[in-house]
C-alpha positions as CSV (number, residue, x, y, z in Angstrom):
1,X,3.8,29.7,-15.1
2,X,4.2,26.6,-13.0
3,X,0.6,26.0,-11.3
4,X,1.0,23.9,-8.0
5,X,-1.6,21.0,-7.4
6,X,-0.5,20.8,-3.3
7,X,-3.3,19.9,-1.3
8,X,-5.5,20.4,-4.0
9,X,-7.6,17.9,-6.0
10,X,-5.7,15.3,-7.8
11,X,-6.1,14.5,-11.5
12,X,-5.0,10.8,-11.2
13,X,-7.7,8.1,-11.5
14,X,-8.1,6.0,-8.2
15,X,-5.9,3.2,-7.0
16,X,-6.7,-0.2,-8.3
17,X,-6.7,-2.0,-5.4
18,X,-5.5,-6.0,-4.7
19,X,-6.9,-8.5,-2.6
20,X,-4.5,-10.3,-0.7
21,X,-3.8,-12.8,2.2
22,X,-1.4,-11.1,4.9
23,X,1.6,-13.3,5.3
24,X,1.6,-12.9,8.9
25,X,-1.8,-13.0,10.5
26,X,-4.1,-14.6,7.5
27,X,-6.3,-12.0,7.0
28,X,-7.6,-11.1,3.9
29,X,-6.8,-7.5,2.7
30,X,-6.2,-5.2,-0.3
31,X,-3.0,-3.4,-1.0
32,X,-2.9,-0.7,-3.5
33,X,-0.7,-2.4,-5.9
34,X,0.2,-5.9,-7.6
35,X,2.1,-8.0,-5.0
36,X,5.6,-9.4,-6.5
37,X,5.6,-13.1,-6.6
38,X,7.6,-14.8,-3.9
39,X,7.4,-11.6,-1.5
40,X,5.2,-11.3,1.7
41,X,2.4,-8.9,2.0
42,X,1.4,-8.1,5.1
43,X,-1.8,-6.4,6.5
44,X,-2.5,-2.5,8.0
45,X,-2.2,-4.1,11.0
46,X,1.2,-6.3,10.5
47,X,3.3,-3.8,8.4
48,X,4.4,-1.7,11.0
49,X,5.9,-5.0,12.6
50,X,7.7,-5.7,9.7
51,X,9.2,-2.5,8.7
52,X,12.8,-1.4,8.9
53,X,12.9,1.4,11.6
54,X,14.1,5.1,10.0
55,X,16.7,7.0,11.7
């Protein structure tokens, strides 16, 4: 029977975590995966600014 894992715990280890430099502000930060070369990574705080808007 298929058991469902929704909401419950998760048997996935932890994110390995980045530091980076945010392309817009400077600020050191850590994303949750390994940044592709040539491509700006931006901060929690400068994402949303950077971000297509969904319709």
């Amino acid at each position: 029977m298929y058991k469902s894992n929704y909401g419950g715990p998760r048997d996935r280890p932890p994110r390995e975590m980045t530091k980076v430099i945010c392309s817009d502000c400077g600020k050191e930060c850590e994303v949750p995966f390994k940044p592709t070369e040539g491509r700006p990574v931006y901060c929690r705080e400068c994402l949303p600014k950077h971000r297509r808007p969904r319709y």
